[in-house]
Every structure is written in C-alpha cells, then in structure tokens.
N, C-alpha and C positions, 0 to 999 in steps of 0.2 A: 485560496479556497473561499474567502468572502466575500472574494469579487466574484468566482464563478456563481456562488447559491446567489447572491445577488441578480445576478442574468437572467437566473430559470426560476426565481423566486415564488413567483404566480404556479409556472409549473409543478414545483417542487409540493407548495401545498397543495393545489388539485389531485397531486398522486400520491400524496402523505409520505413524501420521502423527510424522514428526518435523522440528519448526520449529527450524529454523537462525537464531539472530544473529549481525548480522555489528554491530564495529565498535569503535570506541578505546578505552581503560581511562581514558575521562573521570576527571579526579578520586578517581582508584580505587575507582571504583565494582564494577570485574570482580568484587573478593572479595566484596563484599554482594552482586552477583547471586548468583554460584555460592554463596553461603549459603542464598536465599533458595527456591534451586530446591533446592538437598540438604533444604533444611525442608520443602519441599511434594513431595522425594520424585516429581522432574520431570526425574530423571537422564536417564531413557527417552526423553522425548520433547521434548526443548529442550536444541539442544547451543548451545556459547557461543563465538565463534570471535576473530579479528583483525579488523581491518579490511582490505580488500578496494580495491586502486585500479587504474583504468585498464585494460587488456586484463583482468586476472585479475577485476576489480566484472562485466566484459560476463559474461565467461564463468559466471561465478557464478549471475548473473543471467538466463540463460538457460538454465540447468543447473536451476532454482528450477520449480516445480510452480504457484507463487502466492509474490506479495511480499504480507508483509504489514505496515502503518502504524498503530501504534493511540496515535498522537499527539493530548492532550488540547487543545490547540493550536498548528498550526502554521499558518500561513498560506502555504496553495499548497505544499505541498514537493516540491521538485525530484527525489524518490527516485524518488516516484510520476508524475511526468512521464517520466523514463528509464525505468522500468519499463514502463508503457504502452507507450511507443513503439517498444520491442522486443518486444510482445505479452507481457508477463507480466500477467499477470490478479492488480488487488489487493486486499485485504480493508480496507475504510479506518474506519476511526472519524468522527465527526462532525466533531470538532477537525484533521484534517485539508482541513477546506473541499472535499474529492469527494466526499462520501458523496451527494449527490444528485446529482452526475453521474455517477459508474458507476451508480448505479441507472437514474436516466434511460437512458444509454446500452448497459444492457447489456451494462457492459463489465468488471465486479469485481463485489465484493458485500459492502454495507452493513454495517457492525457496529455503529453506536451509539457510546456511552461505554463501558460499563457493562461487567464482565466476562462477564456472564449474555449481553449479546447479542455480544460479541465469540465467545465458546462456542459459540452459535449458528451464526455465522457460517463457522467454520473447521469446524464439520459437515456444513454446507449446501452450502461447497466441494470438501466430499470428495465429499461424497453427490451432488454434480449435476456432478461433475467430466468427464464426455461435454458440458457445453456451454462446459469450456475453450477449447475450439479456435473457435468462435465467438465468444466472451467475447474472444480474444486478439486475432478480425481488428477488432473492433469497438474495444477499445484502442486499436489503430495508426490507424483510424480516424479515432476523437474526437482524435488529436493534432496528426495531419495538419492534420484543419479549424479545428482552435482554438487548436495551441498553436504550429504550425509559425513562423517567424520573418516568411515572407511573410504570411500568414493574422493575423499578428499586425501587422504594419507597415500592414497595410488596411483593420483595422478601428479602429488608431491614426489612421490620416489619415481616415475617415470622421468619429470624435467630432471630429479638429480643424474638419473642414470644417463641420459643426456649430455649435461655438463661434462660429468666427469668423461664419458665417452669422447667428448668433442678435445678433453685436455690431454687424451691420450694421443689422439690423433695430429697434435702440436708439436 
C-alpha cells in the first residue's frame, strides 16, 4: 500500500485523497511505518491511527469513503465481510480471496498484488466514485445471499445432503 500512494502521491494530494490506517502497534511495527511513510514523503496522504472497537470500528466504518485490504494472503477476511455489509465499498488485492467477487459483483474494485495495480485501483475509485452508491447496495447484497448465517446453514445442509446421498449410492 506504500508503494502504491507512493506512485500516485502528487495525485493523491491534488485530489485530497487521504487513507486512514487503523490498528494495534503489532510488534512495534508503528515506528517502521511512520518511518517508512516520512521516507516516501506520504505525510499528506496516509495518516496512522489506533485501533478502533465496537461502536467506535461501525462508526469509523461508516464515516470511511472505501475500506481498503491489500492482504498478500488472507483467507476470507472478516474486515471485508463487515465492511460490505454496512455498504462500504472495498478495494481488495488477490490474496484477500474477493477480488473476483467484487469484480463479478460489482461491488468493490479489484487491485491485484502488485503496487502499480493497487495505484490503479484507488484512482479508479476516486475517479468513478458516482457508482459508490451502487457498488454499496450491491455489497449489502452479495452478503445477505452468501454470507448471511441462514444463506450459509442452507447451503451447509445442501453439501451434507449430498455427501450422504452420494454414500447411499455406494
């Protein structure tokens, strides 16, 4: 993510896009961030914050223009579920496992690995930023039908019905 705001940096302040991180001083990692963005000169447009729980993560969250994930891998992450689901429209990387379903659905936008297309990406959101409001019903949407707990206990007991269909037939 530091290499992409690095890329489009000049752009980024011409358009006042500034991404907000939230979240713990893992391992005290905070001082290498804030190193890392005073070396690339990213004061402007990447502030670095706390972490965020409970009432204050919604509100955050909802206060947020776009979340964005650029996880090399995570498998399924639940940031990007809660985001969705309150209509935050997100920017995901490949290693986050939705990059082919917001694209499919319409409902974020694609960034790759790579910092060149994550760059991409958070320009693409700015610049087509009039089909948020779409992008966010289409969100609520895809989580309702796929990720909701009913919608998921249905298509749980469908594969069982399955299974054990298939060990009758044995």
């Amino acid at each position: 993510l530091l290499d992409a705001c690095k890329i489009i940096k000049e752009e980024m302040e011409e358009k006042g896009i500034i991404i907000e991180l939230f979240g713990t001083d893992f391992e005290n990692n905070k001082k290498v961030l804030l190193e890392c963005i005073e070396q690339y000169g990213l004061e402007k447009v990447l502030q670095v914050n706390g972490p965020v729980y409970e009432e204050d993560k919604i509100s955050t969250m909802l206060n947020a223009d776009l979340f964005i994930i650029t996880s090399r891998f995570e498998g399924q992450p639940i940031a990007v579920l809660e985001a969705m689901a309150i209509g935050l429209v997100p920017i995901v990387t490949k290693g986050t496992t939705f990059m082919e379903l917001v694209e499919e659905k319409k409902c974020g936008f694609p960034a790759g690995d790579g910092a060149e297309e994550i760059a991409k990406a958070i320009l693409k959101a700015f610049n087509e930023k009039e089909q948020l409001p779409q992008m966010s019903q289409n969100a609520i949407k895809v989580i309702q039908e796929k990720y909701e707990w009913k919608k998921v206990t249905e298509n749980l007991l469908t594969q069982y019905k399955k299974i054990i269909q298939k060990g009758k037939e044995i």
